[in-house]
C-alpha positions as protocol buffer text, in pm:
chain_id: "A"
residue {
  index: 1
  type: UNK
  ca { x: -56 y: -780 z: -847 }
}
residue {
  index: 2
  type: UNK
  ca { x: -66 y: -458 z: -1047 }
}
residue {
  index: 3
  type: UNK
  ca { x: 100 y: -144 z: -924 }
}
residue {
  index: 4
  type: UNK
  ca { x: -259 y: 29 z: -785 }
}
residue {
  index: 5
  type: UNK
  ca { x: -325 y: -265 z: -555 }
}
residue {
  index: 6
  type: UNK
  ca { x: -8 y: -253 z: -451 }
}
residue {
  index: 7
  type: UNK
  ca { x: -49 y: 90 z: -375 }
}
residue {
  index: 8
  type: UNK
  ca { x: -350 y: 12 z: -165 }
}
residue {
  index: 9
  type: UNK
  ca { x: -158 y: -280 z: 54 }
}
residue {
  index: 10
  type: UNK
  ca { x: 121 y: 15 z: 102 }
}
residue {
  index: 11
  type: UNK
  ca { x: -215 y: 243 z: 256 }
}
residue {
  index: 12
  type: UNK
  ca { x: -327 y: 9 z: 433 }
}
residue {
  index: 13
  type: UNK
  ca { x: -80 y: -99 z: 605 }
}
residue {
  index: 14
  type: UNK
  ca { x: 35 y: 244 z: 724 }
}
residue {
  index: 15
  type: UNK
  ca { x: -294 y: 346 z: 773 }
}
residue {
  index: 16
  type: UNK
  ca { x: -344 y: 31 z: 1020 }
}
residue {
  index: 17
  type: UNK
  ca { x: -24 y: 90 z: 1157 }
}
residue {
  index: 18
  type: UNK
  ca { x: -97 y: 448 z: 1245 }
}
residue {
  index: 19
  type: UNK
  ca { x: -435 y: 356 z: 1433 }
}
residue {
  index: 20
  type: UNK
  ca { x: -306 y: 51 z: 1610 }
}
residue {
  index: 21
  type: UNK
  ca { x: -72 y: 291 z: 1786 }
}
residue {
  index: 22
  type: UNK
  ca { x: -284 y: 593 z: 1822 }
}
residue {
  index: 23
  type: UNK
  ca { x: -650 y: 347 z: 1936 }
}
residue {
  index: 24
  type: UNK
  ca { x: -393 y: 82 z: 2124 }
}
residue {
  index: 25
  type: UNK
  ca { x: -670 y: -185 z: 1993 }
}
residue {
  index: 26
  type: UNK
  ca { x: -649 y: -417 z: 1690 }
}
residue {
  index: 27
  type: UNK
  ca { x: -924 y: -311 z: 1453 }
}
residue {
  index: 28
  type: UNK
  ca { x: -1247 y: -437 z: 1407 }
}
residue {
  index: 29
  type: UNK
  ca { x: -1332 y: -596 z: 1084 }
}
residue {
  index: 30
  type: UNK
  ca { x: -1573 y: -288 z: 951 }
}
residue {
  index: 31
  type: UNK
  ca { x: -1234 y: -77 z: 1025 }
}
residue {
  index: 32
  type: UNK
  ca { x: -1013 y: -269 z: 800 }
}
residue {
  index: 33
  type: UNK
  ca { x: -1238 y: -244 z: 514 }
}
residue {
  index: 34
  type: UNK
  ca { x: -1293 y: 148 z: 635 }
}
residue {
  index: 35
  type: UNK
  ca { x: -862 y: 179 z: 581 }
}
residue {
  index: 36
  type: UNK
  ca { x: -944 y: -48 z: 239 }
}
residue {
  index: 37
  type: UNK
  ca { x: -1194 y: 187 z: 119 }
}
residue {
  index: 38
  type: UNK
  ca { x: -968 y: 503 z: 207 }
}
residue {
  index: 39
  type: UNK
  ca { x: -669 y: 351 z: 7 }
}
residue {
  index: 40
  type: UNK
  ca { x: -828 y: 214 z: -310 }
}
residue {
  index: 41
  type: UNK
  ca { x: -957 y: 562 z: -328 }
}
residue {
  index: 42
  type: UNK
  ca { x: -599 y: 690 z: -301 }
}
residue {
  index: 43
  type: UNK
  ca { x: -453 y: 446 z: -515 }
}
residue {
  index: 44
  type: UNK
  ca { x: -754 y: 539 z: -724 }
}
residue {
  index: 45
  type: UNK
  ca { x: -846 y: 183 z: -756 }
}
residue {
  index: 46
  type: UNK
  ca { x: -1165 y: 34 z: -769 }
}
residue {
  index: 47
  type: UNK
  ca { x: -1114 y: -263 z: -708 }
}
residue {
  index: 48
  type: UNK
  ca { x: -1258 y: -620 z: -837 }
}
residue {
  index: 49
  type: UNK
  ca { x: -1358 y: -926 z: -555 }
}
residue {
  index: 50
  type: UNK
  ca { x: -1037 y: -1103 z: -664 }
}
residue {
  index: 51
  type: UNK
  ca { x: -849 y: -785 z: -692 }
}
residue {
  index: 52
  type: UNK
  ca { x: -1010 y: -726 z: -301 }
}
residue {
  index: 53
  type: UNK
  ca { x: -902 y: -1057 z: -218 }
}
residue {
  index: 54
  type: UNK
  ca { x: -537 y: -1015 z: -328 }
}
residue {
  index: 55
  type: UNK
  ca { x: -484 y: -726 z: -145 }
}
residue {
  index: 56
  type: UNK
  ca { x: -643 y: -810 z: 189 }
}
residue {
  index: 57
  type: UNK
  ca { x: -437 y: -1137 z: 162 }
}
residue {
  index: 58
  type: UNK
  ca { x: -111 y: -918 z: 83 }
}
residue {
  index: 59
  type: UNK
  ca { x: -194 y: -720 z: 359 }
}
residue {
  index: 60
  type: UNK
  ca { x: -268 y: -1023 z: 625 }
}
residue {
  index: 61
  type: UNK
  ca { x: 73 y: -1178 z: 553 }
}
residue {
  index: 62
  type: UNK
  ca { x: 255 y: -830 z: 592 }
}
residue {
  index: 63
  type: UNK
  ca { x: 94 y: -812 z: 914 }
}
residue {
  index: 64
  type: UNK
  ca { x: 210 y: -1213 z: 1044 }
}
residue {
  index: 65
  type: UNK
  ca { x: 525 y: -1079 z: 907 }
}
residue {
  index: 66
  type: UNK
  ca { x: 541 y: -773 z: 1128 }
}
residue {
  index: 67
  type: UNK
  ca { x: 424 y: -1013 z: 1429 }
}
residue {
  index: 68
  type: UNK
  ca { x: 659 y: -1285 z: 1387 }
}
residue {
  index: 69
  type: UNK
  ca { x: 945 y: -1006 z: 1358 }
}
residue {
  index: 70
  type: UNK
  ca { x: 850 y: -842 z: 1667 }
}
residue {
  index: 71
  type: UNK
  ca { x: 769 y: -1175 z: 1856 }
}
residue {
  index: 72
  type: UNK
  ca { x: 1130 y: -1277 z: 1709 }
}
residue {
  index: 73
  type: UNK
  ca { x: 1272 y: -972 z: 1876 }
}
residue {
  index: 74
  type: UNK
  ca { x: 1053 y: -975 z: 2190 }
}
residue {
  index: 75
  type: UNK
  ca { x: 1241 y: -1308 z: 2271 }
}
residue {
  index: 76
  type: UNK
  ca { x: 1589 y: -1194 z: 2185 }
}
residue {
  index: 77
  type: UNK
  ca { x: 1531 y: -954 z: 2467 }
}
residue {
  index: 78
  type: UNK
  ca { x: 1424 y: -1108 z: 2743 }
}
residue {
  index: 79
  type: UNK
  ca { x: 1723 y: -1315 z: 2671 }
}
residue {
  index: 80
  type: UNK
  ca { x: 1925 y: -978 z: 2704 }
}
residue {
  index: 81
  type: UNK
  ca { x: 1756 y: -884 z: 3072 }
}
């Protein structure tokens, strides 16, 4: 993964991040590729398929990442209460 797409998975993922918590709604499919299309134009990447596909698969496994982390947590404290 070159250094722009990885620049666009960083976007993204704040970008998502930011309207997860302001919307309180998991975006719809035409939104993620809206936040895609916002940070290869920061990155200033235009981006190939494959290149398209590597970063939206970067960006789904950061995500089951962040969910498994907070799911781990979640658990730790209800064992806590």
């Amino acid at each position: 993964m070159i250094e722009a797409e990885k620049d666009v998975v960083d976007h993204m993922l704040s970008s998502l991040t930011t309207s997860v918590l302001q919307n309180r709604i998991t975006p719809s499919d035409e939104q993620v590729m809206h936040h895609f299309g916002l940070a290869c134009e920061r990155a200033g990447l235009i981006a190939t398929e494959e290149a398209a596909i590597r970063i939206l698969k970067r960006v789904s496994r950061e995500i089951n990442k962040a969910k498994s982390m907070l799911e781990f947590i979640g658990h730790g404290m209800d064992r806590l209460q």
